[in-house]
C-alpha positions in Angstrom: -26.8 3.2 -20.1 -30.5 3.6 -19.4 -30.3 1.0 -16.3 -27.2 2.9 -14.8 -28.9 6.4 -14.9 -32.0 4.1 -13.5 -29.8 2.6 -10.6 -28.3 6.5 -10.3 -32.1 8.5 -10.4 -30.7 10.2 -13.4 -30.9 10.6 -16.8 -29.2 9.0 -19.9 -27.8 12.3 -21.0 -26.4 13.1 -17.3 -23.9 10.2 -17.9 -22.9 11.6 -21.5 -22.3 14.4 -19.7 -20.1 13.3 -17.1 -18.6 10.8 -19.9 -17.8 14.4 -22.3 -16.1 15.8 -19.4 -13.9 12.3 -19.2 -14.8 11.8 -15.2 -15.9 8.4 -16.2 -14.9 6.3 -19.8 -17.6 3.6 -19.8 -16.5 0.0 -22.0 -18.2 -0.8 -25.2 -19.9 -4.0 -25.3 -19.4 -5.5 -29.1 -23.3 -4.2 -29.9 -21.9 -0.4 -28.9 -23.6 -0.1 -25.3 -22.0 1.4 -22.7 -21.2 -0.6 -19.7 -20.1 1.3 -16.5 -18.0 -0.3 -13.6 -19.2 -0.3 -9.6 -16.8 2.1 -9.4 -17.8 4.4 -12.2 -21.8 4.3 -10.7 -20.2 5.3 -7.2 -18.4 8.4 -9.2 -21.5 9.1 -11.4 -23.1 8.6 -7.7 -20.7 11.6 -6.0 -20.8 13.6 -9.3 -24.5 13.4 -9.1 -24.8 14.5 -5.8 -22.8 17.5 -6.2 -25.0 18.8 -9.0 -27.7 18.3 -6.9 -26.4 20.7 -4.6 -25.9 23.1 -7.1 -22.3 22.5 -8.7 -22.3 22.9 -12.2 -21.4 19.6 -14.0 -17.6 20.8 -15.3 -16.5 21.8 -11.9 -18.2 19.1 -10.2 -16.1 16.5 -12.4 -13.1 18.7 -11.5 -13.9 18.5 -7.6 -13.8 15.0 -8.0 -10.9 14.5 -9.8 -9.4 16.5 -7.2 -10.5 14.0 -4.5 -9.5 11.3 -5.9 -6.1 13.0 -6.1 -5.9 13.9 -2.4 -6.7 10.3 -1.7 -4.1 8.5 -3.8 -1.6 11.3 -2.2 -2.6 10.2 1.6 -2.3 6.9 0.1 1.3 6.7 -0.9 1.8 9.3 2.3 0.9 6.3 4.3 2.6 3.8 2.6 6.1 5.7 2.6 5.3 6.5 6.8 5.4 2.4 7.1 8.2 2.2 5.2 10.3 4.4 6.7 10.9 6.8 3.5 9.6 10.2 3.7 8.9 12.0 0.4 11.7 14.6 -0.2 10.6 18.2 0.0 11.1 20.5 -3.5 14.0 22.8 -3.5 12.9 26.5 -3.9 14.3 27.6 -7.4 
């Protein structure tokens, strides 16, 4: 933990943080350490940034969440363009 908030210019408890709010679930080794993923630094990386800015940590975990979301939705979007399916609108209840 203390070389990933070192790689990050953070602290130790800004990844608890993140890691209470569930935004990132870091892997245990077998002596109890956390061990955090490329891709969890990167999202530690963008949550840290929005703090920075101001964001409070909660809603800054929820932004990217969000984001994330939007991005898988383009995603498949894309994929069902290529393939010819379009996703089926909702019917109004």
């Amino acid at each position: 933990m203390g070389r990933a908030a070192e790689i990050l210019g953070t602290t130790p408890a800004f990844l608890r943080a993140i890691g209470k709010q569930r935004l990132i679930v870091p892997l245990r080794s077998p002596g109890g350490h956390r061990r955090y993923s490329r891709y969890q630094l990167r999202i530690a990386a963008r949550a840290r940034e929005l703090v920075d800015q101001g964001t409070p940590i909660e809603a800054a975990c929820r932004i990217i969440i969000l984001e994330d979301q939007l991005e898988e939705a383009k995603r498949i979007n894309a994929q069902l363009r290529r393939s010819g399916t379009s996703p089926q609108p909702k019917a109004d209840a």
